[in-house]
C-alpha positions as CSV (number, residue, x, y, z in Angstrom):
1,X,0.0,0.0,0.0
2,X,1.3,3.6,-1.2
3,X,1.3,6.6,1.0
4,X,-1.1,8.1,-1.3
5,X,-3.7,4.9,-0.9
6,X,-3.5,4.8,2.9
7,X,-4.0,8.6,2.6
8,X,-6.9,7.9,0.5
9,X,-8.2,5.5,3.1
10,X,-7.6,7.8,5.9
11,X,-9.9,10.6,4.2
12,X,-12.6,7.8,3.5
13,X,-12.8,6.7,6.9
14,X,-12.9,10.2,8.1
15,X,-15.7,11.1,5.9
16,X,-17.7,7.5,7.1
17,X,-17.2,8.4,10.4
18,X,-18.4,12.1,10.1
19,X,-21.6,10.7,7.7
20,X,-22.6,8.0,10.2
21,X,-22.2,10.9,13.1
22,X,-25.0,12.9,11.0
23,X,-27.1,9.8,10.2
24,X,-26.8,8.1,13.9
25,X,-28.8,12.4,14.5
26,X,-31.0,12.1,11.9
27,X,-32.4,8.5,13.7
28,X,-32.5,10.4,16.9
29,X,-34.3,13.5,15.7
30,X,-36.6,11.1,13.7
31,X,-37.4,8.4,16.8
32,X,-38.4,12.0,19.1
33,X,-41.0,13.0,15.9
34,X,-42.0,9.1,15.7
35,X,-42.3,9.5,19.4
36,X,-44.4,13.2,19.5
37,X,-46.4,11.7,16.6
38,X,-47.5,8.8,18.7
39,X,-48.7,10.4,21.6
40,X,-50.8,12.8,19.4
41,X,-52.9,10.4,18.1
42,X,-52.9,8.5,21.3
43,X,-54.3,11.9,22.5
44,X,-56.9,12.5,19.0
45,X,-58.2,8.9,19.8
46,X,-58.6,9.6,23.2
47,X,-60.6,13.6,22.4
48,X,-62.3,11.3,19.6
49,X,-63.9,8.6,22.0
50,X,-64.8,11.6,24.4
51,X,-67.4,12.9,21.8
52,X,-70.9,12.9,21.7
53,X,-72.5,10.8,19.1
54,X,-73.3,13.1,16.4
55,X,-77.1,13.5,16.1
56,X,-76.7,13.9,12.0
57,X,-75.2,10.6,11.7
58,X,-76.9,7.7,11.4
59,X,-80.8,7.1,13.0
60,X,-84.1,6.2,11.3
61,X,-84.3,5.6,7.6
């Protein structure tokens, strides 16, 4: 292996390790929205189930 190949590799591994920094972020920031997405339609179901029945809907034919 040539100076200039290890140098090559050097820079590759730097820029791996730099991309999987950003994408090991992205997973976080994404599982907190997964997360915050979750509990707001844990919390629509919930108002949902809450309502009256609508007196529009349904009834005698």
């Amino acid at each position: 292996m040539t100076d200039e190949d290890a140098q090559a590799l050097r820079r590759e591994n730097a820029y791996l390790k730099s991309r999987n920094a950003q994408l090991q972020g992205d997973v976080t920031s994404l599982s907190g929205q997964v997360l915050r997405m979750q509990q707001e339609l844990e919390r629509l179901r919930g108002r949902h189930s809450g309502h009256a029945p609508d007196p529009l809907v349904g009834g005698q034919s």
